[in-house]
C-alpha positions as CSV (number, residue, x, y, z in Angstrom):
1,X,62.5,81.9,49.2
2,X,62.5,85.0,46.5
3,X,60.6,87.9,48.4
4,X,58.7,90.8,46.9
5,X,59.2,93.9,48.0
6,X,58.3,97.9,48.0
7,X,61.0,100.3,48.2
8,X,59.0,103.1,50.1
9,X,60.1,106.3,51.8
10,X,57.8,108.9,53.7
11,X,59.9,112.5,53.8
12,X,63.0,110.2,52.9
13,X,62.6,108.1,55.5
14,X,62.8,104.8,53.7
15,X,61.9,101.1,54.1
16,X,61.3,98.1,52.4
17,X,57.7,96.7,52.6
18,X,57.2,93.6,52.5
19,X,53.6,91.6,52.7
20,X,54.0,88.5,55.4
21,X,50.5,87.3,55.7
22,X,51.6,84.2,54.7
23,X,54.5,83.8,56.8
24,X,58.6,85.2,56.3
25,X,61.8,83.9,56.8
26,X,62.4,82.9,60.0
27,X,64.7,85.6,61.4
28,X,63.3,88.7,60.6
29,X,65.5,90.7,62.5
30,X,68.3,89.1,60.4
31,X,66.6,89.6,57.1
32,X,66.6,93.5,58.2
33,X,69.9,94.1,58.8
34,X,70.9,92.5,55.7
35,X,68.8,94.0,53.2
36,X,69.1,97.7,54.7
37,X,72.3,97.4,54.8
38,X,73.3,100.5,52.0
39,X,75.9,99.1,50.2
40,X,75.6,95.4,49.9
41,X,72.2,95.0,50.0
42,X,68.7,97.7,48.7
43,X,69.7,99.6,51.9
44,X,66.9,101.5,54.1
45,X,66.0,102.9,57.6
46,X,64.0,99.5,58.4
47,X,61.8,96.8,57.3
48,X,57.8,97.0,57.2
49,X,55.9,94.1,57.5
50,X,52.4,93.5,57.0
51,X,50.6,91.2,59.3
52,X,47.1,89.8,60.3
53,X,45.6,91.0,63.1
54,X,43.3,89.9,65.3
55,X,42.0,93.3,67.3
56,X,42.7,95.4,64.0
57,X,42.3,95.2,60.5
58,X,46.3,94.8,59.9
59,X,49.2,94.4,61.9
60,X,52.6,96.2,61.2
61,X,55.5,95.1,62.3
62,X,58.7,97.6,61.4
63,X,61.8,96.3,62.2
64,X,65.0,98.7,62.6
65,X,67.6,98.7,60.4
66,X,70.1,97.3,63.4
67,X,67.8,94.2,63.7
68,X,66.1,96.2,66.7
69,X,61.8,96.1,66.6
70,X,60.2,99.4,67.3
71,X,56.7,99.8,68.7
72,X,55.9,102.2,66.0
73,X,57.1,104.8,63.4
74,X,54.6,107.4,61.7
75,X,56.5,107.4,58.3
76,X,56.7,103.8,57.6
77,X,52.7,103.6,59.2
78,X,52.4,106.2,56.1
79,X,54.3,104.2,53.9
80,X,52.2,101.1,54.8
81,X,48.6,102.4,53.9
82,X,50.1,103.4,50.5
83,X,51.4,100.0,50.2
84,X,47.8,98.4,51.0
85,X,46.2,100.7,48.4
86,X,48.4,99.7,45.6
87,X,47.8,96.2,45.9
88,X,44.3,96.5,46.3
89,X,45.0,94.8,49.5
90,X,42.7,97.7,51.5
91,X,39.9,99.8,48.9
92,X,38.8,102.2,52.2
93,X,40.3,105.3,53.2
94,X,40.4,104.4,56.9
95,X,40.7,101.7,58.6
96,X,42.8,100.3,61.9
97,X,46.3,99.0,62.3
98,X,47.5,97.5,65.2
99,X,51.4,98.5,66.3
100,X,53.5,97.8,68.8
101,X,52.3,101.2,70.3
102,X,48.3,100.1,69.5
103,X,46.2,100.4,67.2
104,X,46.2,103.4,64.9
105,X,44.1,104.3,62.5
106,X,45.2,106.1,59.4
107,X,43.2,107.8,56.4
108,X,44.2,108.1,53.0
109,X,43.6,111.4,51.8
110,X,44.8,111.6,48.6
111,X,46.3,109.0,46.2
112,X,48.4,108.5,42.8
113,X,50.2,105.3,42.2
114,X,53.9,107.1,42.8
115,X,52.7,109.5,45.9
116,X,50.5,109.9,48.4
117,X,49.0,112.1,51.6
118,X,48.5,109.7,54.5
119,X,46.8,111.4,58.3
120,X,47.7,109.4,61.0
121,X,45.5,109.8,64.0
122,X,48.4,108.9,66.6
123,X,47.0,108.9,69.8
124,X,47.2,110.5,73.2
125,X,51.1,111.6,74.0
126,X,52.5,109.9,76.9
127,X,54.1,112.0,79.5
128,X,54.4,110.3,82.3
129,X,58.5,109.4,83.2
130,X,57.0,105.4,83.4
131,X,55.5,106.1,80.1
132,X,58.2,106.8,78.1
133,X,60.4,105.2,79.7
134,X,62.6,107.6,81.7
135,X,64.5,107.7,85.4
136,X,63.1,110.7,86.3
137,X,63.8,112.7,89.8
138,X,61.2,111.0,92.3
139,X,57.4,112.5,92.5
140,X,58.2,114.0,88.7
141,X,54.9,113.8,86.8
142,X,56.5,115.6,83.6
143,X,59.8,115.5,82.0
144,X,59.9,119.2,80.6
145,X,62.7,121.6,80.7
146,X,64.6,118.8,82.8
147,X,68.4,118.7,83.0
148,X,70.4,115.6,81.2
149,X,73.8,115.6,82.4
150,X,75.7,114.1,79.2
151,X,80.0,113.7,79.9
152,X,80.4,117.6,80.9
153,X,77.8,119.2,79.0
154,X,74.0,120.0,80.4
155,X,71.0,119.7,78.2
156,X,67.7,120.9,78.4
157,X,65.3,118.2,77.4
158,X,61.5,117.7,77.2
159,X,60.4,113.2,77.2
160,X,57.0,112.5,75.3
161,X,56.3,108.9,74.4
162,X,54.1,108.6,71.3
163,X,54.5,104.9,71.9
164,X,58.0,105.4,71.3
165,X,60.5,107.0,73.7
166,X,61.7,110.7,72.4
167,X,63.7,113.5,74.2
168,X,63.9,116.8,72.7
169,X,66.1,119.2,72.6
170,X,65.6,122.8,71.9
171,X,68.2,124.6,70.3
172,X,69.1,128.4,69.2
173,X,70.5,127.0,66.0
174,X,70.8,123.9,64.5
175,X,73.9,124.6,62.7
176,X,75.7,124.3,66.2
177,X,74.7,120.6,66.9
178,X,76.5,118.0,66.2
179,X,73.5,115.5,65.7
180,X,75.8,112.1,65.0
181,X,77.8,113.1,67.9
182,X,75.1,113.7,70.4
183,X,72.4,111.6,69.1
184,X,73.7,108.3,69.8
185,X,75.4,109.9,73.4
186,X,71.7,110.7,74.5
187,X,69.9,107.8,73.0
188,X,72.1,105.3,75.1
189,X,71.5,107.5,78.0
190,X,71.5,105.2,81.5
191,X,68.3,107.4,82.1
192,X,66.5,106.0,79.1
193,X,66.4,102.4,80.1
194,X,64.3,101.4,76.5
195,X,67.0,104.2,74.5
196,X,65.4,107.1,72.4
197,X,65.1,108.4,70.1
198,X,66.8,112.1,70.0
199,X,64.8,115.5,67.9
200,X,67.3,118.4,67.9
201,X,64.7,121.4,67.4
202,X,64.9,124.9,66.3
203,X,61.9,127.2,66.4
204,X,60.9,129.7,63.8
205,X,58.0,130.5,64.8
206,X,54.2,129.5,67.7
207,X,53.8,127.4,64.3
208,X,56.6,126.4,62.5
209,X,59.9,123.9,64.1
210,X,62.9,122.7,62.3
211,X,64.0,119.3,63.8
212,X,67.0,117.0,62.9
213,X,67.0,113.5,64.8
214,X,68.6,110.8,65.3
215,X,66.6,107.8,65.8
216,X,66.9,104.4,68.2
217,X,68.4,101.9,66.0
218,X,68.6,103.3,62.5
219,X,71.1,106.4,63.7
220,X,70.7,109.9,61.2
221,X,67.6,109.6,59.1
222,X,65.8,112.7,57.5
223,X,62.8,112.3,59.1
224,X,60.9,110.8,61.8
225,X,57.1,111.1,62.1
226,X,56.5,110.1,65.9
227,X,59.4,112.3,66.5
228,X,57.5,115.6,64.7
229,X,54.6,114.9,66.8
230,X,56.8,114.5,69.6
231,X,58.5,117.9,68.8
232,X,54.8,119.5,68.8
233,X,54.1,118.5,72.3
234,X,57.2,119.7,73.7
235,X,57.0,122.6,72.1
236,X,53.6,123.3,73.3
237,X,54.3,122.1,76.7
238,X,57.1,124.9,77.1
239,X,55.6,127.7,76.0
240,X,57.1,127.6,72.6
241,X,54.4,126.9,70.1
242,X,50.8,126.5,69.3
243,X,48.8,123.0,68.8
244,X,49.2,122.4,65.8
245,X,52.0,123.5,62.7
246,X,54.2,122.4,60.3
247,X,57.6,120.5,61.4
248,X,60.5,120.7,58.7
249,X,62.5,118.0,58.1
250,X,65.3,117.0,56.5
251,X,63.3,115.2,54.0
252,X,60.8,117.4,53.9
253,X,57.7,119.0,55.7
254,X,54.7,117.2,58.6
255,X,51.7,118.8,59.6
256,X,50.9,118.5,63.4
257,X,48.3,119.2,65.3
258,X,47.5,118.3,69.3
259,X,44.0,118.7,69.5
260,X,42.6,119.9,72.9
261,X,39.1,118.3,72.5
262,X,40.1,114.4,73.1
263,X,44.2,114.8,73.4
264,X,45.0,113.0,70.2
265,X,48.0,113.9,68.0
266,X,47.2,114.1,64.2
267,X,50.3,113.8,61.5
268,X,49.6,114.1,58.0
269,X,52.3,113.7,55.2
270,X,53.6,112.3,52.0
271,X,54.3,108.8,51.4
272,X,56.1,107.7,47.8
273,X,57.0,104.7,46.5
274,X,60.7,103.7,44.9
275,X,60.8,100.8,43.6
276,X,59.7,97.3,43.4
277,X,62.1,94.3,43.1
278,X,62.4,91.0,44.8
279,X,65.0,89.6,47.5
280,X,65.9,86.0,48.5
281,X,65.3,85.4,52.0
């Protein structure tokens, strides 16, 4: 079966995008590892695939690099409203997807057939140690400022679910972590019974973080959408920054903002495309 796909990125987080309505091969998981795979196949952090719903107007389904499904992933939910545009598959700026995380309902707000500027309305954060998931001390309502023992070393770390697990790390400076070191140490964590993802953070400023991660089944990537708006709550929950500002990434820049009036997260950021080619499934 000869498959069609998008080679997309959002802040150089990249995936292939693929349209499944009409079924796929059946293993995705399979058909993920292979074609990500960076040197024998188009390589990528994971695998979108576009799906009917029946409580949205689409269904995504993102598959990790590794095989692994995740419940969500803001970049490749970017990624995938670009994708619906440029086939004329979807003509309205907003409209609902369903995820693994729920449904989530992004808006196109500007558009060219090579780039475009995608807001995801995200949701509520989930703080709650069941939430996430995370084997928190008993009668804990909040992970924040928490201890994670990891071999010898202490950190300091801060759980928000944004229908994804993340644990955050604040740092002095960045150029002191070791992010493929300690990325995959904490995300196999026995604390984090689901994994993690990991966002090492520096701040610059009440508006302005600088975040490195290292995400649950694709490893380093150079950026991570749920993780930014992760990184926002933390950093609001300890003090450290306002509700809303601008998270640099390795790939390049996401505007956050918590809003106080109904608790949602908002994430707004480029999405490109590639490429187009086709694949044998």
């Amino acid at each position: 079966m000869v498959v069609p796909f998008d080679k997309m990125h959002g802040c150089g987080n990249d995936f292939l995008v693929v349209d499944a309505r009409q079924g796929f091969a059946p293993d995705p998981a399979g058909a993920a590892r292979a074609w990500c795979d960076r040197r024998f196949a188009v390589g990528g952090d994971g695998l979108i695939l576009v799906r009917p719903s029946s409580v949205a107007d689409w269904r995504m389904q993102i598959l990790n690099s590794d095989g692994s499904e995740a419940e969500m992933c803001g970049n490749g939910l970017r990624c995938f409203a670009k994708y619906l545009r440029d086939h004329q598959l979807e003509t309205r700026a907003s409209y609902t997807v369903e995820t693994g995380a729920g449904v989530l309902q992004p808006t196109l707000l500007e558009y060219q057939p090579a780039r475009a500027q995608v807001c995801v309305d995200m949701g509520p954060p989930r703080l709650h140690p069941d939430q996430i998931p995370f084997i928190a001390d008993a009668g804990s309502q909040r992970v924040v400022d928490a201890l994670l023992q990891v071999d010898d070393d202490p950190f300091k770390i801060t759980c928000v679910s944004m229908g994804n697990p993340h644990c955050v790390v604040f740092v002095d400076s960045l150029d002191t972590i070791n992010v493929a070191w300690w990325g995959p140490q904490i995300e196999r964590h026995e604390r984090f019974p689901a994994r993690t993802n990991v966002e090492f953070v520096e701040v610059n400023s009440p508006t302005e973080l600088t975040m490195r991660v290292w995400e649950r089944g694709a490893g380093q990537t150079l950026a991570c959408g749920t993780g930014a708006c992760a990184t926002l709550v933390a950093a609001h929950l300890g003090g450290l920054s306002e509700r809303q500002g601008v998270v640099h990434l390795a790939g390049g820049d996401l505007q956050i903002a918590w809003r106080e009036t109904d608790d949602h997260v908002l994430m707004t950021g480029p999405a490109a495309t590639s490429f187009r080619g086709e694949l044998t499934a």
